[in-house]
FIGU-192808 format. One record per residue (C-alpha): residue number from 1; residue in one letter; x, y, z. Coordinates in steps of 0.2 Angstrom, whole numbers. Example, Ala and Ser with C-alpha at 12.3 -4.5 7.8 and 13.67 -1.06 7.14 Angstrom:
<atoms>
    k  r     xx     yy     zz
    1  a     62    -22     39
    2  s     68     -5     36
</atoms>
This chain:
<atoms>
    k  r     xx     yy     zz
    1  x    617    672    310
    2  x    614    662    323
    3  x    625    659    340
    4  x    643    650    335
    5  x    655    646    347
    6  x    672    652    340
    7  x    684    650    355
    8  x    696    636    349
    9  x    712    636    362
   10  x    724    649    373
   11  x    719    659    388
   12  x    704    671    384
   13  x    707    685    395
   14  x    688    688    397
   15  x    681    708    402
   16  x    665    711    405
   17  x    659    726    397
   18  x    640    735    394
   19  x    630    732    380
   20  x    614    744    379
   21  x    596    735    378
   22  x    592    741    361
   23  x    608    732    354
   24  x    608    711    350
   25  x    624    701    352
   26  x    626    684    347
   27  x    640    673    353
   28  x    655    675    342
   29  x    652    691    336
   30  x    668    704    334
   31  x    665    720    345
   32  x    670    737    347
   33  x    670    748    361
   34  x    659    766    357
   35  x    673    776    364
   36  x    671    792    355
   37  x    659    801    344
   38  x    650    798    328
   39  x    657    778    325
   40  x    640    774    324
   41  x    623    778    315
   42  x    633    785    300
   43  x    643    798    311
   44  x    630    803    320
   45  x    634    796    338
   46  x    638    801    353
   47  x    650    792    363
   48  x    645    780    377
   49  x    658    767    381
   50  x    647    752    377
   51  x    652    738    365
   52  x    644    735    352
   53  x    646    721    334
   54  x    656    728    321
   55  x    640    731    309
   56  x    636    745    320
   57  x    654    754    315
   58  x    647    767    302
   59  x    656    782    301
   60  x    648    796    292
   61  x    651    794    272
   62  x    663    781    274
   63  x    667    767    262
   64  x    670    749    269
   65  x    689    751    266
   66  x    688    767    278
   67  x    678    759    291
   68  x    687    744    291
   69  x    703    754    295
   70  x    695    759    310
   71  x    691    744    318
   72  x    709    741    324
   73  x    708    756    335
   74  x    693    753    343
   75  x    692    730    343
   76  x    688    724    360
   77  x    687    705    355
   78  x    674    690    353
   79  x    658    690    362
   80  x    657    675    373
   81  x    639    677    378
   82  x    624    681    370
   83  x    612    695    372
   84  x    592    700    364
   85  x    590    717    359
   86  x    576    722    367
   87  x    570    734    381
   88  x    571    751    386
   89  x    591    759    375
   90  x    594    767    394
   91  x    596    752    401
   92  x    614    744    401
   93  x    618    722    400
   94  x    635    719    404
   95  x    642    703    392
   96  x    657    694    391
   97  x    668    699    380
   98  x    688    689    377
   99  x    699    698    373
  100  x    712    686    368
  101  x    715    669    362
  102  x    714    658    345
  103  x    695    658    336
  104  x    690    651    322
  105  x    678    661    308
  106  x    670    661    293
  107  x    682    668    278
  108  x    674    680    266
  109  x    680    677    253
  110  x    687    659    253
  111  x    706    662    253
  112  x    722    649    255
  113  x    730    657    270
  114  x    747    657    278
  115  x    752    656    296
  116  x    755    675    301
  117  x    747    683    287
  118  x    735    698    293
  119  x    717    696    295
  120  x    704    712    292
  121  x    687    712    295
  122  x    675    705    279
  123  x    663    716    275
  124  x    648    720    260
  125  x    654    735    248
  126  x    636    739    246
  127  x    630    746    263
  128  x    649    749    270
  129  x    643    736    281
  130  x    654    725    292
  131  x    651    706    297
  132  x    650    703    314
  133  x    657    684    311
  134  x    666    684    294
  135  x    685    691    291
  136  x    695    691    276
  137  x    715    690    269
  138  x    721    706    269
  139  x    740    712    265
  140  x    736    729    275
  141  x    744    734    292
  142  x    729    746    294
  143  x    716    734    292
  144  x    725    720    305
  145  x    714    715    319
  146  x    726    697    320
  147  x    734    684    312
  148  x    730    667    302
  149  x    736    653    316
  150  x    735    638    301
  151  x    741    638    284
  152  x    725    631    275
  153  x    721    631    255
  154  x    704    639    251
  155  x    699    641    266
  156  x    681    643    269
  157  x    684    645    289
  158  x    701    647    300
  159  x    708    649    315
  160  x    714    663    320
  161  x    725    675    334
  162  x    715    689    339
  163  x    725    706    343
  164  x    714    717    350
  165  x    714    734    360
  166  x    713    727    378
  167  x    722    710    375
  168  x    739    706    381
  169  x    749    705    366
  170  x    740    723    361
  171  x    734    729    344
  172  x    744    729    329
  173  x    755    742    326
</atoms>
């Protein structure tokens, strides 16, 4: 997927955080922050307080469903800037990453949404794998990383408020 600028209005409250060599980031991809052991590499991880996308959340044997409910614990935001994923893994790039604000992403699948409904991360059930740029509809508190901002019918995209770990309104309860 290539670079899509997601910011649509409402203050960003931007952080700048690590990202290590080996790991590419694209503008408007959902992040995480590695803050403790085995999130990553099918729970085999060690924590290192870098961000990373959300394809990399894989925790040892876990379905979609299961990872998914994790996100909300760990969701930094929406990268801002972009970054190649080469070099030496020791080495640290620090990224923009907001933390806050109204974005607009790809729906997967196309739903008809309602202002203040909960969105989730989207994900493939095949590989447990996350989307780094879609989210989905979800009726689950556990799953919230935000809420639809627009009342649209099929939506194939839609704005939405992020509520994320470090912003100022704070995660979900």
């Amino acid at each position: 997927m290539a670079d899509v600028q997601r910011y649509v209005k409402w203050s960003k409250n931007t952080i700048i955080t690590p990202v290590q060599s080996g790991v590419t980031v694209e503008i408007g991809d959902l992040m995480f922050l590695d803050k403790e052991d085995d999130l990553r590499n099918d729970g085999s991880s060690t924590a290192n307080n870098c961000a990373y996308p959300l394809e990399y959340l894989r925790i040892s044997g876990a379905s979609l469903e299961l990872n998914k409910r994790q996100v909300k614990n760990y969701f930094l935001g929406v990268a801002l800037n972009s970054k190649e994923g080469i070099g030496d893994i020791t080495e640290i790039t620090n990224i923009s990453i907001a933390t806050a604000g109204v974005f607009n992403f790809d729906m997967k699948p196309a739903k008809t949404v309602y202002i203040g409904e909960y969105v989730a991360p989207s994900g493939t059930t095949s590989g447990s794998d996350m989307y780094n740029q879609k989210v989905m509809k979800s009726t689950e508190v556990l799953d919230a990383i935000g809420f639809f901002a627009e009342r649209k019918s099929y939506a194939r995209t839609a704005d939405v408020v992020l509520k994320t770990t470090f912003g100022r309104l704070g995660s979900i309860t």
